[in-house]
C-alpha positions, -999 to +999 in steps of 0.1 A: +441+275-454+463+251-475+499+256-486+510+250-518+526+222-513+500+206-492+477+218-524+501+202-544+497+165-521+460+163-528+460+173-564+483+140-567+461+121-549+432+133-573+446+118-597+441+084-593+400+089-580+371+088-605+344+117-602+320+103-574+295+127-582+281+147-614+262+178-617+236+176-641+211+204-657+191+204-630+225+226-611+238+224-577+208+215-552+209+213-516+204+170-518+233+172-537+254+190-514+242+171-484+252+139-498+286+157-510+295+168-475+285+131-462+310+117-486+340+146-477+331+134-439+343+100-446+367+105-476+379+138-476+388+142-509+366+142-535+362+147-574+335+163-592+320+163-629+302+188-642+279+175-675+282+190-708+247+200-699+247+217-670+241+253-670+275+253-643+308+258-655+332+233-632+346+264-615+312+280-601+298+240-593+328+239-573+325+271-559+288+275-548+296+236-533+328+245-513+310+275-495+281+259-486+299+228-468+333+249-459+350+233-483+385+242-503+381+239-542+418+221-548+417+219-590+396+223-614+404+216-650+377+209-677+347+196-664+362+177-630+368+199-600+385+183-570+376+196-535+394+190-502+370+192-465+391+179-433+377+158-408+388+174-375+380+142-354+393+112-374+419+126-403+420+104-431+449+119-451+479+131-439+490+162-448+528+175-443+523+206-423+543+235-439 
């Protein structure tokens, strides 16, 4: 579980990343989701979009995503959602503990 302020650490370094994946009308398959938890392995951090046709609001993308891979659904605003996965064995941010 985060803390707000380390919540607040990787919603500023969302800000500066693209969306690396998009979720389409075809919805949240389990490809997808492979290929997201691949890319939290090595990154961490990751930002989402969610298409204007997509039967998925941004919330429930990011949602249904994060508990399949054990993820942590950092921000969502509009149609981006930014989710947070550690990697236990080789940390790529650094988070301030509490």
């Amino acid at each position: 579980m985060l803390t707000t302020k380390q919540r607040a650490e990787l919603k500023s370094l969302a800000v500066g990343l693209d969306a690396s994946f998009q979720i389409g009308k075809g919805g949240v398959n389990e490809a997808q989701v492979k290929q997201i938890d691949d890319y939290l392995r090595a990154h961490e951090l990751i930002k989402i979009k969610v298409l204007d046709n997509s039967l998925y609001t941004a919330r429930e993308a990011a949602e249904e995503i994060a508990a399949a891979i054990n993820a942590e659904v950092i921000q969502v605003i509009g149609s981006k959602a930014v989710l947070y996965k550690r990697n236990e064995k080789d940390p790529v941010i650094k988070l301030r503990s509490k």
